[in-house]
N, C-alpha and C positions, 0 to 999 in steps of 0.2 A: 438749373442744377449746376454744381461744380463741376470744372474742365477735368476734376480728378476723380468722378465718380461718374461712369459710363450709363447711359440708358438700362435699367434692367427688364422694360416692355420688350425694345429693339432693338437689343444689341447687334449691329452693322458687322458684316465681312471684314469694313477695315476695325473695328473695334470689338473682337470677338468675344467679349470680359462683360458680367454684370456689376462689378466693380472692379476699381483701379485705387489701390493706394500705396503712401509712399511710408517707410519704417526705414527708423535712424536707429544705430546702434550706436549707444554710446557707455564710456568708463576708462579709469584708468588703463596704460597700455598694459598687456599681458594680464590681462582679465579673463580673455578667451572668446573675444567680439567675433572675429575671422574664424575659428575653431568651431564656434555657436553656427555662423553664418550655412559655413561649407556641410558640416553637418544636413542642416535643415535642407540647403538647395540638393547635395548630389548624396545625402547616407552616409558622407564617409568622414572619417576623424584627421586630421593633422596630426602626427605622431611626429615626435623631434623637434627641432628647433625649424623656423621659418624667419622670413623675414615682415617686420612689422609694417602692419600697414601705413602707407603714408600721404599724410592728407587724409582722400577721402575714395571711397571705391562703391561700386554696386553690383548687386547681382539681381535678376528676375527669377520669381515662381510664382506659379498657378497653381493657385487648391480650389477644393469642392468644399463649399460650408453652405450645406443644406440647398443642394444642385445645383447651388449659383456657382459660377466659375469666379475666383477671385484673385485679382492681377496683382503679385507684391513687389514692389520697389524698392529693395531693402540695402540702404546705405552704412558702410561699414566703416567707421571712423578713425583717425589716430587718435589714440588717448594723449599724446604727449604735449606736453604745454607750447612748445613753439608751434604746433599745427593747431591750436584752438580757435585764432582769428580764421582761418579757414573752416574751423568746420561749423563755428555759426554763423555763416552765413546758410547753412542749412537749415537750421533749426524752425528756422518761418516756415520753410512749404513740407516738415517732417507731419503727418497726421498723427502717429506711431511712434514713441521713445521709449527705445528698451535700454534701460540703466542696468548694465552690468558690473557685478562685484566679485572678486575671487573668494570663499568660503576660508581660502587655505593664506591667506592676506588681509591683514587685521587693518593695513594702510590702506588697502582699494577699497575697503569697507567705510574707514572712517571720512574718505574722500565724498565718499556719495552725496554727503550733503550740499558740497559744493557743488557736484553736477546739478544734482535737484535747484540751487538757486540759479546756474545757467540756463537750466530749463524754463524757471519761473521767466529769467530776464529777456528770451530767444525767442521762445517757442511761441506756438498760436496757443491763446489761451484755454481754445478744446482738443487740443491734440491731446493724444490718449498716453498714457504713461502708467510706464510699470515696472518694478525693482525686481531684479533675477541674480540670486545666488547662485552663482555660474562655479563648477569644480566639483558641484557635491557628490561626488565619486571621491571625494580624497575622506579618509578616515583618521587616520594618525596626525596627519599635518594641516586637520581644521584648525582655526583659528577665531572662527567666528561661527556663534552657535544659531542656529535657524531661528530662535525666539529673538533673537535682536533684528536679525532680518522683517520678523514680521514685527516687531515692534517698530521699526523707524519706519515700514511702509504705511500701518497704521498711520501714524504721527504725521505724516505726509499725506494719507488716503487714496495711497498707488496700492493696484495690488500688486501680490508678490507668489512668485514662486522661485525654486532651487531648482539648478539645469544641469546638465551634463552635458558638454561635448562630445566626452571619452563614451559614455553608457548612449548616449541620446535623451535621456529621461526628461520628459517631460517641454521639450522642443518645441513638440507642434502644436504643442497644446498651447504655449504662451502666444506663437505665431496667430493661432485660432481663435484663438479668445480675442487678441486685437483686433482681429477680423471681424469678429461681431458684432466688437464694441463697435466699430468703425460703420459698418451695416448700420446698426442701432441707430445711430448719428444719422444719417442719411436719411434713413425711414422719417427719423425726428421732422428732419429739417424739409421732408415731405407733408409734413402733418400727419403721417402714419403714429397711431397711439401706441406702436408697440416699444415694449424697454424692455432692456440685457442687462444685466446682473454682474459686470465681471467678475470681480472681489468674488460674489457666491460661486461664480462655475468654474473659478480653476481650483477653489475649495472643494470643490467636490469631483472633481477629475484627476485633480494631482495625484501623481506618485508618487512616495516617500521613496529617496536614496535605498535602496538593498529589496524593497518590495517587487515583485515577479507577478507576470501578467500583465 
């Protein structure tokens, strides 16, 4: 078994996790990578201006998906072009790539595709990947309408959903879904027959922008 997915017979005092894995955030800078991030780990939004992340940063959290405790290593990147030799060299031991795009930024949209072929040229070739309409709490100052998001994730075969920082919407759910898929993988490479759906279940969990509950 991989050094990055912990026994889930026996998981050990010093390794207290049924799995361990590691999720790279990547997109153009001022997408809302850091804002997405803090959100997920502590509840809380980044209001005002901050400073952009530089390089490369992480944070840890622990979820429940389906009693198993699951360890995330979620890497927070700089978008800006002089820190990119630095942040691929992460992109090998990333399992988890979440491509963010600003909804309210028609440039960090059109950029993606050049992420996505970073991703092709970096990454492991089953690291799980997935395209997030990050902002969609802005109304008036959209720029990019949700049917091209899911059209170029189509085109690509990443799923996709639309996030909020500001609302939280739909957060944990992209966090969880990787997580499964990630599971899924694992079971696989067990010889376990079971399979996960991503693309289908954050279709059917997603929240639309201004929907309640």
């Amino acid at each position: 078994m991989s050094n990055n997915n912990f026994s889930r017979d026996c998981p050990s005092l010093r390794n207290p996790f049924d799995y361990a894995f590691k999720v790279m955030l990547i997109g153009d800078s001022g997408v809302g990578k850091t804002c997405l991030l803090i959100r997920f780990k502590d509840g809380a939004f980044l209001s005002g201006s901050f400073i952009s992340t530089v390089g490369i940063d992480f944070r840890n959290k622990t979820i429940i998906v389906d009693e198993k405790k699951v360890k995330l290593q979620i890497w927070d990147t700089a978008g800006q072009e002089r820190f990119r030799s630095v942040t691929h060299a992460y992109y090998r031991d990333a399992q988890a790539l979440l491509l963010l795009y600003d909804v309210g930024s028609r440039r960090t949209f059109d950029n993606t595709r050049a992420w996505l072929s970073e991703i092709k040229d970096y990454a492991s070739t089953d690291a799980v990947v997935m395209l997030l309409g990050n902002k969609a709490d802005l109304t008036k100052e959209r720029q990019v309408k949700r049917e091209e998001g899911e059209k170029l994730a189509m085109n690509f075969n990443v799923p996709f959903l639309e996030t909020s920082a500001k609302t939280g919407i739909n957060i944990e759910l992209a966090f969880e879904a990787v997580s499964r898929e990630l599971i899924s993988h694992s079971k696989a490479n067990g010889f376990n027959s079971s399979h996960f759906n991503i693309g289908q279940y954050v279709t059917e969990k997603e929240r639309k922008p201004g929907c309640c509950g």
